[in-house]
Backbone as XML, in Angstrom:
<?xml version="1.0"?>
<chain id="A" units="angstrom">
  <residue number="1" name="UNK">
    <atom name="N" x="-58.228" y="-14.979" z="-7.323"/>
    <atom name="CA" x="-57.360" y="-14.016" z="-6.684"/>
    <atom name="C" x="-58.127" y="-13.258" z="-5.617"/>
  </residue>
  <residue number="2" name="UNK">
    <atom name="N" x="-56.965" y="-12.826" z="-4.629"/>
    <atom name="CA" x="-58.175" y="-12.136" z="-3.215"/>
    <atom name="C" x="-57.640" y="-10.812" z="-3.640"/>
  </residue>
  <residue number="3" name="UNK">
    <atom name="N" x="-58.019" y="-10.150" z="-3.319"/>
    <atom name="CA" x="-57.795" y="-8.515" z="-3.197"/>
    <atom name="C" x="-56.995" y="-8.095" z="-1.979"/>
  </residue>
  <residue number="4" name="UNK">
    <atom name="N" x="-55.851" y="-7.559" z="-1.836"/>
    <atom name="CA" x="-54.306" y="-7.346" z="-0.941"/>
    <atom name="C" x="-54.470" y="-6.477" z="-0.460"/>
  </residue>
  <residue number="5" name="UNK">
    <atom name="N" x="-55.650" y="-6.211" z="1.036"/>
    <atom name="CA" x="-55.358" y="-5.209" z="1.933"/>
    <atom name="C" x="-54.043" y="-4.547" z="2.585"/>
  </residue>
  <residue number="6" name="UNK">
    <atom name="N" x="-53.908" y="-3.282" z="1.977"/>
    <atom name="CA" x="-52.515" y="-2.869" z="2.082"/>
    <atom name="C" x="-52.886" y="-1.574" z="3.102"/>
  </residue>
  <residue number="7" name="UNK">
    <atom name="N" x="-51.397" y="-0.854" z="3.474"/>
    <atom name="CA" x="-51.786" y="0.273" z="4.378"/>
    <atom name="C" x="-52.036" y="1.352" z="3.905"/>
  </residue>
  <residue number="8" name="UNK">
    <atom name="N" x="-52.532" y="2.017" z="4.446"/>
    <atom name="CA" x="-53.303" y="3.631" z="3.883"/>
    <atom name="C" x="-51.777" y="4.481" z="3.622"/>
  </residue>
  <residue number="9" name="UNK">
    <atom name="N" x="-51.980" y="5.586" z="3.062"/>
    <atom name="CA" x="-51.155" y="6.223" z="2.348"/>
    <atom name="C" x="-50.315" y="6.994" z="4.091"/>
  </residue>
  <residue number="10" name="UNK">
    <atom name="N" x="-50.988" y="7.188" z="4.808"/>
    <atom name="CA" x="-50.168" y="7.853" z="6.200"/>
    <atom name="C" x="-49.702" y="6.525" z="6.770"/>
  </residue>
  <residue number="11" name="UNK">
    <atom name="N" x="-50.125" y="5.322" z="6.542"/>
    <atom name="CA" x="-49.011" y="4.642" z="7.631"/>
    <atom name="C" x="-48.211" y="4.223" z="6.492"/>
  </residue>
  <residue number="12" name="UNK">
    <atom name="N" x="-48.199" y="3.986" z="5.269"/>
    <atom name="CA" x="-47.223" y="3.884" z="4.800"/>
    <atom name="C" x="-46.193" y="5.105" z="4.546"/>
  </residue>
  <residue number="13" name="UNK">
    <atom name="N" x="-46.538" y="6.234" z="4.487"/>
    <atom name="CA" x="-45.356" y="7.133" z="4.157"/>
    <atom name="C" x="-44.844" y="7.430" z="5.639"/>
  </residue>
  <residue number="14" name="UNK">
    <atom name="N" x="-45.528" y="7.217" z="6.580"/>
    <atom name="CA" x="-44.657" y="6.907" z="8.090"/>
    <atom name="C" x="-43.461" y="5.604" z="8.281"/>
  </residue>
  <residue number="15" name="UNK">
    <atom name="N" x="-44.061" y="4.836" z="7.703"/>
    <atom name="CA" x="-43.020" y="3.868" z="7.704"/>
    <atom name="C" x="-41.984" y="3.965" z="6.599"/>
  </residue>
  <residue number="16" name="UNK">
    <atom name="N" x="-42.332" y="4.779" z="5.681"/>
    <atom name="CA" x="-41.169" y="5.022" z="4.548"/>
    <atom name="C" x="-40.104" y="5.971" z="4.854"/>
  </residue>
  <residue number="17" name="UNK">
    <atom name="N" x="-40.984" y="7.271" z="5.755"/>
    <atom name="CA" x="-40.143" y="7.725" z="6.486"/>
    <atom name="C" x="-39.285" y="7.562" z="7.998"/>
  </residue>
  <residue number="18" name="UNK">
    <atom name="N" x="-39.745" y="6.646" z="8.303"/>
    <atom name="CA" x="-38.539" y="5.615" z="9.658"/>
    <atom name="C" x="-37.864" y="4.800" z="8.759"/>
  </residue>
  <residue number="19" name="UNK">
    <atom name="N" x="-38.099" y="4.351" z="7.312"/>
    <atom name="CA" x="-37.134" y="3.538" z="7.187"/>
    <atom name="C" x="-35.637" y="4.758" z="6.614"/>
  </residue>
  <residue number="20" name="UNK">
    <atom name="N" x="-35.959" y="5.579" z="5.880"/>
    <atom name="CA" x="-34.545" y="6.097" z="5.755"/>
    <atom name="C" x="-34.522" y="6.618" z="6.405"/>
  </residue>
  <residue number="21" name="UNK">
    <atom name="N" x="-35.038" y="7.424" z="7.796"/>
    <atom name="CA" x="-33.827" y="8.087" z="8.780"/>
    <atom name="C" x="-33.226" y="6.793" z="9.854"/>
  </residue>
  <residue number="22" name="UNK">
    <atom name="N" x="-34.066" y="5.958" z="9.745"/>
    <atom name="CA" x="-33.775" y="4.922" z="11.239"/>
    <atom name="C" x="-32.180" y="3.961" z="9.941"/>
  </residue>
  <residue number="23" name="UNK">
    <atom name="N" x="-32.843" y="3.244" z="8.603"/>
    <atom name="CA" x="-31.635" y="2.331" z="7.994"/>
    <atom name="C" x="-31.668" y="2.877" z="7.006"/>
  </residue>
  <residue number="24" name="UNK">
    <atom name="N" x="-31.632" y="4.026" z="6.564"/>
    <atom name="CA" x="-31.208" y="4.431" z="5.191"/>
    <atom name="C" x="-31.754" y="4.069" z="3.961"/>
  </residue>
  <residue number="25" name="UNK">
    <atom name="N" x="-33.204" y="3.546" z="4.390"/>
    <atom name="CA" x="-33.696" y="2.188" z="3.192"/>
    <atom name="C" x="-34.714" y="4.127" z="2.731"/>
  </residue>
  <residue number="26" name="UNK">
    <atom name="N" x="-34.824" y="3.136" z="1.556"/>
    <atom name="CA" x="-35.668" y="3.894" z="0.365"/>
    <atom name="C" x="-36.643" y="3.598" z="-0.256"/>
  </residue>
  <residue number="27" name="UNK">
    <atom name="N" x="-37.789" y="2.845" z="0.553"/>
    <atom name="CA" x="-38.974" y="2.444" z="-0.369"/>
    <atom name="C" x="-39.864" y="3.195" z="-1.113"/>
  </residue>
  <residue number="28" name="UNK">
    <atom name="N" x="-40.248" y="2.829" z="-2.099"/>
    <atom name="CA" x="-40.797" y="3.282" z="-3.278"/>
    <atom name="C" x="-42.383" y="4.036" z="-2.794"/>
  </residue>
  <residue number="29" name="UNK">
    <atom name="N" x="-42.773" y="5.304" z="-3.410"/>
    <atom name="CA" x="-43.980" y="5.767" z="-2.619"/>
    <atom name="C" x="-45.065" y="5.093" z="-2.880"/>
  </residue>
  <residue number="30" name="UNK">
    <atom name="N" x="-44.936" y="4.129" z="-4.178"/>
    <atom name="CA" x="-46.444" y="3.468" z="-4.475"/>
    <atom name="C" x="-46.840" y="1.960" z="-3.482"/>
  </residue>
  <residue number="31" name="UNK">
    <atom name="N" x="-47.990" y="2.449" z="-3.071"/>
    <atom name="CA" x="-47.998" y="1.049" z="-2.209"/>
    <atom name="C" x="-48.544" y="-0.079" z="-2.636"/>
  </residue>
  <residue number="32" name="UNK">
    <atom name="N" x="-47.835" y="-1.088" z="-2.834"/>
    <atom name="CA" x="-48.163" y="-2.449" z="-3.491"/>
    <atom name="C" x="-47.817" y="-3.688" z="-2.640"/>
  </residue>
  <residue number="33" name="UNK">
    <atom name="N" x="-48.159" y="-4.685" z="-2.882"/>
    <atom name="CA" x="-47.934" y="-5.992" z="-1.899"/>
    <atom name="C" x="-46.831" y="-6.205" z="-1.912"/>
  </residue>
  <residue number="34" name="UNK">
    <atom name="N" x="-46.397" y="-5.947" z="-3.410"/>
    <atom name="CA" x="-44.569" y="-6.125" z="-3.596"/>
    <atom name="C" x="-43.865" y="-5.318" z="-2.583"/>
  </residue>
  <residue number="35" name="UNK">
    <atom name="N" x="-44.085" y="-3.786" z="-2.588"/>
    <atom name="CA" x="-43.396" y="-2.501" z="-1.965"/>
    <atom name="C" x="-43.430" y="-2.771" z="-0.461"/>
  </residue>
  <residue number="36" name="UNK">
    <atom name="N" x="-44.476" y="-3.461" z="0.155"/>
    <atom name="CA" x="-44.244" y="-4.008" z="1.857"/>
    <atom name="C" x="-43.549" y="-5.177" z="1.461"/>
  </residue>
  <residue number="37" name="UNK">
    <atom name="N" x="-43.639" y="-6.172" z="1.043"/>
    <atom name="CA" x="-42.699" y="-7.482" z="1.108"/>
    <atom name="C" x="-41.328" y="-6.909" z="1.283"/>
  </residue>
  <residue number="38" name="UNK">
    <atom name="N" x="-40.752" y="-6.194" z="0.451"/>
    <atom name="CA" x="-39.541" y="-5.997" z="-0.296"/>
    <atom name="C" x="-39.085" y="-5.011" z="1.033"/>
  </residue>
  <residue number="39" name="UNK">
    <atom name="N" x="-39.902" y="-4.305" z="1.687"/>
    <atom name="CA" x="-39.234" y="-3.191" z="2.409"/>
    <atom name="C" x="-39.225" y="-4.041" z="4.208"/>
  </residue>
  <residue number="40" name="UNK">
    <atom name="N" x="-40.349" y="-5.387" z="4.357"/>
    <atom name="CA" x="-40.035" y="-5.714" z="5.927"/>
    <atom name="C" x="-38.587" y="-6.624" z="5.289"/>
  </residue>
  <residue number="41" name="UNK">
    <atom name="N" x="-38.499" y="-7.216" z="4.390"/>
    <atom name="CA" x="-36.952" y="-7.897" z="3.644"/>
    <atom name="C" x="-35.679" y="-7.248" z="4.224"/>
  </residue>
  <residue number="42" name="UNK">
    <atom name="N" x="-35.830" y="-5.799" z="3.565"/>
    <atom name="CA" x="-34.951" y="-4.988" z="3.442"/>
    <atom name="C" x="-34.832" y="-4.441" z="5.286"/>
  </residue>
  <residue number="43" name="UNK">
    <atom name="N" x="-35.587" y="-4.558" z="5.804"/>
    <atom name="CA" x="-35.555" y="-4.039" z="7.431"/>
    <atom name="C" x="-34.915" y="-5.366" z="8.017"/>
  </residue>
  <residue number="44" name="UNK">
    <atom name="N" x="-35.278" y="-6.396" z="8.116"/>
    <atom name="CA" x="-35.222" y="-7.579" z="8.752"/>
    <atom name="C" x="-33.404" y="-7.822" z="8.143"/>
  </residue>
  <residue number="45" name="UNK">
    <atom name="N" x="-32.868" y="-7.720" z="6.704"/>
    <atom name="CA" x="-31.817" y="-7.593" z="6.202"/>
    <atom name="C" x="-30.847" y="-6.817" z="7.469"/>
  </residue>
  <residue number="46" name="UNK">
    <atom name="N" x="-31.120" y="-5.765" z="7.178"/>
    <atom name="CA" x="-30.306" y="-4.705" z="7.932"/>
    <atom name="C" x="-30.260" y="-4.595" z="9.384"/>
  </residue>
  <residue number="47" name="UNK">
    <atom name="N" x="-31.223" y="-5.146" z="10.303"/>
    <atom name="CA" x="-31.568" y="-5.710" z="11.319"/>
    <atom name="C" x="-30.436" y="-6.821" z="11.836"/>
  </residue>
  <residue number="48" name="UNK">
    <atom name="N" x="-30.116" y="-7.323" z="10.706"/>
    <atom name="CA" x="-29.115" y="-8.434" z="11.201"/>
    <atom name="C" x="-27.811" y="-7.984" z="10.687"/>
  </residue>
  <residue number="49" name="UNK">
    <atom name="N" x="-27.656" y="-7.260" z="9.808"/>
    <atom name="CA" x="-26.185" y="-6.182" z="9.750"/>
    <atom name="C" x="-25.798" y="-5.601" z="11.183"/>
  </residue>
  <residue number="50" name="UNK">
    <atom name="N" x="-26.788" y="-5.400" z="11.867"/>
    <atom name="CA" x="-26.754" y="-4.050" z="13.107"/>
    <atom name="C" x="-26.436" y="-5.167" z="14.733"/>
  </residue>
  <residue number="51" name="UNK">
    <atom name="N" x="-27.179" y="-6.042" z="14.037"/>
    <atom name="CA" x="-26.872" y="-7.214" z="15.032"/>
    <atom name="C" x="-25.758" y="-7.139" z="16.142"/>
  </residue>
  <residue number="52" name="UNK">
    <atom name="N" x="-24.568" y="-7.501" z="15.639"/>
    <atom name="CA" x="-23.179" y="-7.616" z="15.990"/>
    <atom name="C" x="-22.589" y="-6.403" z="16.838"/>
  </residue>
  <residue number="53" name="UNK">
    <atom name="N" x="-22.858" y="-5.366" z="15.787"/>
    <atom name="CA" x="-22.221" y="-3.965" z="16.595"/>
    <atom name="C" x="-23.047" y="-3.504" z="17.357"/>
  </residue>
  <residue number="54" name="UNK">
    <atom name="N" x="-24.232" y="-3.838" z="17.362"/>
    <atom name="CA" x="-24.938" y="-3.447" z="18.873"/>
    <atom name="C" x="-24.630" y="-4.047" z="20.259"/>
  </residue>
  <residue number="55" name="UNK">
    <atom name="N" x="-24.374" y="-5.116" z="19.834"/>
    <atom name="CA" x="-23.595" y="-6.541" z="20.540"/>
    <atom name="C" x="-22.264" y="-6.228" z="21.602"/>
  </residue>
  <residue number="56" name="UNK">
    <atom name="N" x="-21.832" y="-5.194" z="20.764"/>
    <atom name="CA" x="-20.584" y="-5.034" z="20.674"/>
    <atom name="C" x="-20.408" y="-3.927" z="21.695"/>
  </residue>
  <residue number="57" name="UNK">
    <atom name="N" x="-21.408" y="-2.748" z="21.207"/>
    <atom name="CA" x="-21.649" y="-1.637" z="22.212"/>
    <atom name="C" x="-21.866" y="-2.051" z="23.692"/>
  </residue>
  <residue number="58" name="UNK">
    <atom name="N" x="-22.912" y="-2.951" z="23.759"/>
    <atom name="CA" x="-23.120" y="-3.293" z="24.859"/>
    <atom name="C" x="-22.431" y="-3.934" z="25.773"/>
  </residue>
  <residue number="59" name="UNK">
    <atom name="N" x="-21.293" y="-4.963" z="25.393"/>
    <atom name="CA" x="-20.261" y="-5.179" z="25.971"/>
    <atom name="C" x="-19.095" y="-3.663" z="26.098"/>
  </residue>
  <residue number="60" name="UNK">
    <atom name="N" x="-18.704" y="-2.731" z="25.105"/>
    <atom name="CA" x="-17.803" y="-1.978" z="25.564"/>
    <atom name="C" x="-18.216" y="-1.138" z="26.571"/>
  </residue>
  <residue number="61" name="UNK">
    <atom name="N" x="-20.088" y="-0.497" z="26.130"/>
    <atom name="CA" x="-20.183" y="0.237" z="27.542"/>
    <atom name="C" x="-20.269" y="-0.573" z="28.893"/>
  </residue>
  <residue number="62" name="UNK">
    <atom name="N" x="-20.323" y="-1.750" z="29.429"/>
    <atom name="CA" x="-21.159" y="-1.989" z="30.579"/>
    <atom name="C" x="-18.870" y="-2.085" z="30.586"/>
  </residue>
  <residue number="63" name="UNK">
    <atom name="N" x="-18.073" y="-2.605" z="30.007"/>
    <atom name="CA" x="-16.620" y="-2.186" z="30.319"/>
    <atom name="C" x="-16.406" y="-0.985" z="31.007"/>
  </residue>
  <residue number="64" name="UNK">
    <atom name="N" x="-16.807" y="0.181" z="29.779"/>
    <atom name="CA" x="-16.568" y="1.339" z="30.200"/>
    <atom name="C" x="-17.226" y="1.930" z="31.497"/>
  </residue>
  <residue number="65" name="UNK">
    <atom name="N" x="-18.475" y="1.507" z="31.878"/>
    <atom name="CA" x="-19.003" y="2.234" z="32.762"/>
    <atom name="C" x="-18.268" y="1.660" z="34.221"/>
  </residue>
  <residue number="66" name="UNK">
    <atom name="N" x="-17.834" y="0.482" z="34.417"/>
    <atom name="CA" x="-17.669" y="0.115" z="35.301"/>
    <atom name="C" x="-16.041" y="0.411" z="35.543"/>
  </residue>
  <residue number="67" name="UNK">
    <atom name="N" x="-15.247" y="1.022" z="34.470"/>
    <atom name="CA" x="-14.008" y="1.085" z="34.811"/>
    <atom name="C" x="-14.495" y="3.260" z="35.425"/>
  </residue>
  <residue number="68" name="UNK">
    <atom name="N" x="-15.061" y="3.249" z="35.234"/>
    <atom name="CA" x="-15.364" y="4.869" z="35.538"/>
    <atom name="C" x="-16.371" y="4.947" z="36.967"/>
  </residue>
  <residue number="69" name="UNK">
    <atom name="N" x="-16.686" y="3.420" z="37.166"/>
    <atom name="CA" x="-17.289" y="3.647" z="38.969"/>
    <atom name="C" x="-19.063" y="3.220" z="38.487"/>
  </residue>
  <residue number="70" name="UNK">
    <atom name="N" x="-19.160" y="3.354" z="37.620"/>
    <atom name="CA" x="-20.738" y="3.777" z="37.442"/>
    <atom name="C" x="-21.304" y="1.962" z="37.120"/>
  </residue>
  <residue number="71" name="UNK">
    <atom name="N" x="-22.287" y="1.981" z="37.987"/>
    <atom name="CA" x="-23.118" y="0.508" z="37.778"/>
    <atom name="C" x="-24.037" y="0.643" z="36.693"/>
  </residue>
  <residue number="72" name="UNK">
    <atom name="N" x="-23.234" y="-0.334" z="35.552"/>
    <atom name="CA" x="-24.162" y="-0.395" z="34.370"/>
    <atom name="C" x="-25.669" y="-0.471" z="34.698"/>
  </residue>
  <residue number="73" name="UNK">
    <atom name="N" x="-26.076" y="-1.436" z="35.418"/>
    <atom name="CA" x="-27.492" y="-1.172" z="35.751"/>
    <atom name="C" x="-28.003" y="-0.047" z="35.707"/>
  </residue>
  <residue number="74" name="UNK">
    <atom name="N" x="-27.285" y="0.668" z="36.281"/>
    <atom name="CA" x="-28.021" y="1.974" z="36.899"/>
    <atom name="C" x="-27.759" y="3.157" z="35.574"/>
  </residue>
  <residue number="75" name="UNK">
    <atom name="N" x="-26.955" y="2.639" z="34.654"/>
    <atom name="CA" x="-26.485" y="3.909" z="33.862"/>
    <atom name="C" x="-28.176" y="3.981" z="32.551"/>
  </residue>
  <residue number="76" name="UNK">
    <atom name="N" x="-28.752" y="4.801" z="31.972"/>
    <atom name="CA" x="-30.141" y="4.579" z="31.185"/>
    <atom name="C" x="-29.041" y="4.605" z="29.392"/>
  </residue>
  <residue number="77" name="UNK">
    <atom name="N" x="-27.721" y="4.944" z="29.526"/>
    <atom name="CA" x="-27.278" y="4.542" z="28.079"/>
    <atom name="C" x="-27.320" y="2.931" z="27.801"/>
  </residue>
  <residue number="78" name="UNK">
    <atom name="N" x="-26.879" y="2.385" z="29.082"/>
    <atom name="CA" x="-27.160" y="1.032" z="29.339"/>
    <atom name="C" x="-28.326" y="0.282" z="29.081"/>
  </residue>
  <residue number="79" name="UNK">
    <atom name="N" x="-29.319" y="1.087" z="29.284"/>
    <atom name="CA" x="-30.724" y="0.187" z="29.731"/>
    <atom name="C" x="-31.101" y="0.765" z="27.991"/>
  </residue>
  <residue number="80" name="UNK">
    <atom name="N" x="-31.011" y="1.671" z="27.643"/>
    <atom name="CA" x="-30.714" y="1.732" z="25.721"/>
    <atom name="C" x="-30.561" y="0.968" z="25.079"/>
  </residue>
  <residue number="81" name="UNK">
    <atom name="N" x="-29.122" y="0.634" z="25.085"/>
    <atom name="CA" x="-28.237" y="-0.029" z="24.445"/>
    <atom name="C" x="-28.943" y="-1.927" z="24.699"/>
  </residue>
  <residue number="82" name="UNK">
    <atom name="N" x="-28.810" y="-2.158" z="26.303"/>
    <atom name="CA" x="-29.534" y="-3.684" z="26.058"/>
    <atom name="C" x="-30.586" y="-3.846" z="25.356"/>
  </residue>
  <residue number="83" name="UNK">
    <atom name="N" x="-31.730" y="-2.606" z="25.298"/>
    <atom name="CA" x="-32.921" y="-2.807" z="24.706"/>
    <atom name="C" x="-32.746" y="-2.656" z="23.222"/>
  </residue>
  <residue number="84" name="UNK">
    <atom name="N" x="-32.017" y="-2.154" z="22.434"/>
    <atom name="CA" x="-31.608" y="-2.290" z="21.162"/>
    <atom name="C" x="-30.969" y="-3.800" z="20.793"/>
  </residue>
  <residue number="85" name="UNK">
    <atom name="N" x="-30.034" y="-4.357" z="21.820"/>
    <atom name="CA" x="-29.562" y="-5.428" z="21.358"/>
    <atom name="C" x="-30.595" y="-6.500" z="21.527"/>
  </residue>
  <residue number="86" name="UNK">
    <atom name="N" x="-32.309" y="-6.565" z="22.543"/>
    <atom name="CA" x="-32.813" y="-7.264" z="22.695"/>
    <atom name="C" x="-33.788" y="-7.209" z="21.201"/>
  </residue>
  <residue number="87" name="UNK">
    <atom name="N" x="-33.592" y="-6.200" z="20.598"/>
    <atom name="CA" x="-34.692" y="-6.266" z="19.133"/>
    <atom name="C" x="-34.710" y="-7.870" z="18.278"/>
  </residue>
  <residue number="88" name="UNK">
    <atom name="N" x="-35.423" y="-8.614" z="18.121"/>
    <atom name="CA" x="-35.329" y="-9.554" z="17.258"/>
    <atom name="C" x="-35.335" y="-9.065" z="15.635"/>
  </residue>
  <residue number="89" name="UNK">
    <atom name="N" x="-34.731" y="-10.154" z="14.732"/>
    <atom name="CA" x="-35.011" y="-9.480" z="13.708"/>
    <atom name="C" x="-36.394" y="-9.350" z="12.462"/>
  </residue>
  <residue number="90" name="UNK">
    <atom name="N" x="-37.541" y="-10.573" z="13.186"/>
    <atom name="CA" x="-38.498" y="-10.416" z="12.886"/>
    <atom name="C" x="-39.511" y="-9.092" z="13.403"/>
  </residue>
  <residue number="91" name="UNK">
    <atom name="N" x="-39.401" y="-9.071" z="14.391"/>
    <atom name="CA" x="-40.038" y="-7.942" z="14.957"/>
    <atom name="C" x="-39.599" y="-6.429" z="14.555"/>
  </residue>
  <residue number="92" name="UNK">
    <atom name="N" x="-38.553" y="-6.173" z="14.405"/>
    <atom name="CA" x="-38.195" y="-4.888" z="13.430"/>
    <atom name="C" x="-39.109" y="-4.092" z="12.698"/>
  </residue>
  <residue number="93" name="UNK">
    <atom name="N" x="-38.961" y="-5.167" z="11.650"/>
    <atom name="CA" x="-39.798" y="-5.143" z="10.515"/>
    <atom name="C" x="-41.012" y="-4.990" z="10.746"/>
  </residue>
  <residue number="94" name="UNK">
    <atom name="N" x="-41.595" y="-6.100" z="11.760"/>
    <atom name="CA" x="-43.053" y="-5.874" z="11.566"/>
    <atom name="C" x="-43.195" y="-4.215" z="12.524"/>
  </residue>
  <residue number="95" name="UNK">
    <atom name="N" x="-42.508" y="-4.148" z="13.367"/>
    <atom name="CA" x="-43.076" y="-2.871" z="14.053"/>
    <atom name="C" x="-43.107" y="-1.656" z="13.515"/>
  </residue>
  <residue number="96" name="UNK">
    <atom name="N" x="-42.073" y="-1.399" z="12.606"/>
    <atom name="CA" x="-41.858" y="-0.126" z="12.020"/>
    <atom name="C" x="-42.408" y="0.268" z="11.238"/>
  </residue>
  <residue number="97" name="UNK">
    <atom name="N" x="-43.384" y="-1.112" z="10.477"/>
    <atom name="CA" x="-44.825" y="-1.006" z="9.722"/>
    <atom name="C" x="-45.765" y="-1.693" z="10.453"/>
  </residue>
  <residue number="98" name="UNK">
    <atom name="N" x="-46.825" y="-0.686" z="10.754"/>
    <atom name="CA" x="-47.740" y="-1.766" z="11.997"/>
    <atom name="C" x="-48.653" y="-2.163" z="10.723"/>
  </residue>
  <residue number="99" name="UNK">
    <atom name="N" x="-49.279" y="-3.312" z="11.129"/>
    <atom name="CA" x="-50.304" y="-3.984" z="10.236"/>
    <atom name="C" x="-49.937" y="-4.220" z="8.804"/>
  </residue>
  <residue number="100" name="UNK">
    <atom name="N" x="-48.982" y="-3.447" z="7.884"/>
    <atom name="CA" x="-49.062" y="-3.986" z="6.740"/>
    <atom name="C" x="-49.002" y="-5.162" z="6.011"/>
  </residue>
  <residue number="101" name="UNK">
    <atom name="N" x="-47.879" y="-5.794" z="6.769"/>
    <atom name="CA" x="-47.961" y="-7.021" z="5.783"/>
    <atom name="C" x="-49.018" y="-8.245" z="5.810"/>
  </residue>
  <residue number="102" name="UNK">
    <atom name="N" x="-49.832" y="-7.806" z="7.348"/>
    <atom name="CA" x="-51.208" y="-8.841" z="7.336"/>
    <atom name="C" x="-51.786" y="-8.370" z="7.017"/>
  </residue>
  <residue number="103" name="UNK">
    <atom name="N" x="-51.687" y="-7.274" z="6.335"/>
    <atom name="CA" x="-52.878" y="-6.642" z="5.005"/>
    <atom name="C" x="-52.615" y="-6.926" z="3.590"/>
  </residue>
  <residue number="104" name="UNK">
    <atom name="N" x="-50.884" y="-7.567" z="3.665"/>
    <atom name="CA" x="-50.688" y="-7.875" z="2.481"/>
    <atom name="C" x="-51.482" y="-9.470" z="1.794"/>
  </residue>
  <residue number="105" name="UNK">
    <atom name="N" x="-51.037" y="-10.263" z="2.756"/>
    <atom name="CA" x="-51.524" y="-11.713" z="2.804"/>
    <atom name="C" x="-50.994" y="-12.180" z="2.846"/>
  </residue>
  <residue number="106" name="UNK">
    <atom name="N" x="-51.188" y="-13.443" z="3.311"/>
    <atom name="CA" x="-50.312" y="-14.897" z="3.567"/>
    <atom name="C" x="-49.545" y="-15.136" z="2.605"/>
  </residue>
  <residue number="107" name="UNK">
    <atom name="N" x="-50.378" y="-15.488" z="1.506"/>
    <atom name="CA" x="-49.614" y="-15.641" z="0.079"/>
    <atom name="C" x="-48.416" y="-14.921" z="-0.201"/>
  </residue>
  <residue number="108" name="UNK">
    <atom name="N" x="-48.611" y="-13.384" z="0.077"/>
    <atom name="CA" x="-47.338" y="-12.572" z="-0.893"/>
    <atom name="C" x="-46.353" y="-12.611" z="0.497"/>
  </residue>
  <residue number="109" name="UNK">
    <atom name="N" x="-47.154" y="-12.379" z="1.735"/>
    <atom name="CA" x="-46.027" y="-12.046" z="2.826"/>
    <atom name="C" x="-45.041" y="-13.642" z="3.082"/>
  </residue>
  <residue number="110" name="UNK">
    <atom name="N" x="-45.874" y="-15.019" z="2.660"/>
    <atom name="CA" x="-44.900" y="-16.413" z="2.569"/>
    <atom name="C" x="-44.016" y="-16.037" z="1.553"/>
  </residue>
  <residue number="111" name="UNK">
    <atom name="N" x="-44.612" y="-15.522" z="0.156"/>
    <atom name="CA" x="-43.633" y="-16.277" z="-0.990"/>
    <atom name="C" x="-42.350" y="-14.865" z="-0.449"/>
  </residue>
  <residue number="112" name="UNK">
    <atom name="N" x="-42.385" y="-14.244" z="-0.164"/>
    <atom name="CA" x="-41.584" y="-12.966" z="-0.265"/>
    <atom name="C" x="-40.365" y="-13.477" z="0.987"/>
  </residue>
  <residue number="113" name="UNK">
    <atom name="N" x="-41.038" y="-14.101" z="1.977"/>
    <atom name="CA" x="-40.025" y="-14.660" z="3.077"/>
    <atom name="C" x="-40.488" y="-13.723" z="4.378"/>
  </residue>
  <residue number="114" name="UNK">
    <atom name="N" x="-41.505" y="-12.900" z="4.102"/>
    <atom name="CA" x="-41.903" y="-11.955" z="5.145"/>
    <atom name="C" x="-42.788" y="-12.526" z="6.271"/>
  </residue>
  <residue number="115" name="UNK">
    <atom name="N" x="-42.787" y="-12.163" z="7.568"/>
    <atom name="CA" x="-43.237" y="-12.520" z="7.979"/>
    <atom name="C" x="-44.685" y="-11.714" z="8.816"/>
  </residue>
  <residue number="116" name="UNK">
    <atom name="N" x="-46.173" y="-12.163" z="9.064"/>
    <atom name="CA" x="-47.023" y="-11.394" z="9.380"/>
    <atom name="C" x="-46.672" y="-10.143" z="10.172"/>
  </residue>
  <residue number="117" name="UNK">
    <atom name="N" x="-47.429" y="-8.740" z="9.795"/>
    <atom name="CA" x="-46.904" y="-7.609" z="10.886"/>
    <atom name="C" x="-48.086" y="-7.132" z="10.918"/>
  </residue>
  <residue number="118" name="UNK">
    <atom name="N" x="-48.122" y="-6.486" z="12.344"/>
    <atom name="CA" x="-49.056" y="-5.771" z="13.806"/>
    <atom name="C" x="-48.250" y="-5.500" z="14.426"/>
  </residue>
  <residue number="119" name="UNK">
    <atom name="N" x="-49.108" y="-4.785" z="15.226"/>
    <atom name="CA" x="-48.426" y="-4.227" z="16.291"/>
    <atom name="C" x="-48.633" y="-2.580" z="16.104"/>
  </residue>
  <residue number="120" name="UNK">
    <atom name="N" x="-47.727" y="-1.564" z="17.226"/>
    <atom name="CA" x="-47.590" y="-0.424" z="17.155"/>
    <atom name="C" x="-46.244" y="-0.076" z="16.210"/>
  </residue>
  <residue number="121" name="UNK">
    <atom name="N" x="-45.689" y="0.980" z="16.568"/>
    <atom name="CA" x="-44.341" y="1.743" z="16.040"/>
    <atom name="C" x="-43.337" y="1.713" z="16.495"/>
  </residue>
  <residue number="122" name="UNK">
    <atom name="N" x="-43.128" y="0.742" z="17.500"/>
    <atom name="CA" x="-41.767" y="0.463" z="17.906"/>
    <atom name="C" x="-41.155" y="-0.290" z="16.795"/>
  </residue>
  <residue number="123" name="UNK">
    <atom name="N" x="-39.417" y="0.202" z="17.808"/>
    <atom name="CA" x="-38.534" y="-0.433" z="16.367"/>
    <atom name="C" x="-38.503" y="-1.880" z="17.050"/>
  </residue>
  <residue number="124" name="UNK">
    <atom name="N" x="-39.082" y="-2.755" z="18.132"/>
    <atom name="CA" x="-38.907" y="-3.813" z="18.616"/>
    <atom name="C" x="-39.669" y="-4.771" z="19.649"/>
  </residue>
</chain>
């Protein structure tokens, strides 16, 4: 057995706290290989719930803006809204926890379905 470099107690309770104000998720305060698997799952999950109606926004505003005169291009709710719908749903996950789950390992982050995370704190 290898020993499961996990994240320090501030980037994980940072990422525990983006996950319930950003998706309402609730991960557990103890940090374990399980507790990152289960929580980029649970992001990457909900990631693809959000999918559609972001989808959706972005077609009604670039409607709306243009029936009101205003060039979606130019509007920044616009340039928002595309950049939310451009989020993949692997990347979510890994951003909103930087480094944990390649601290978790190959092993737990494969069997779990997770996929490696780095990066900074973006949601994308």
């Amino acid at each position: 057995m290898r020993e499961q470099r996990l994240p320090d107690e501030a980037t994980w309770n940072a990422a525990r706290e983006r996950a319930a104000k950003l998706f309402g998720l609730a991960p557990p305060a103890l940090i374990t290989a399980n507790s990152v698997s289960l929580l980029v799952e649970a992001l990457k999950a909900r990631a693809d719930e959000l999918r559609a109606p972001a989808a959706g926004l972005v077609r009604t505003l670039e409607t709306r803006l243009r029936t009101l005169g205003i060039e979606p291009e130019k509007a920044q709710r616009m340039r928002t809204a595309r950049a939310l719908g451009a989020c993949a749903p692997g990347n979510l996950g890994r951003d909103l926890l930087p480094s944990a789950a390649s601290r978790v390992g190959a092993s737990k982050a494969g069997r779990a379905g997770a996929s490696p995370v780095s990066g900074g704190y973006e949601l994308c």
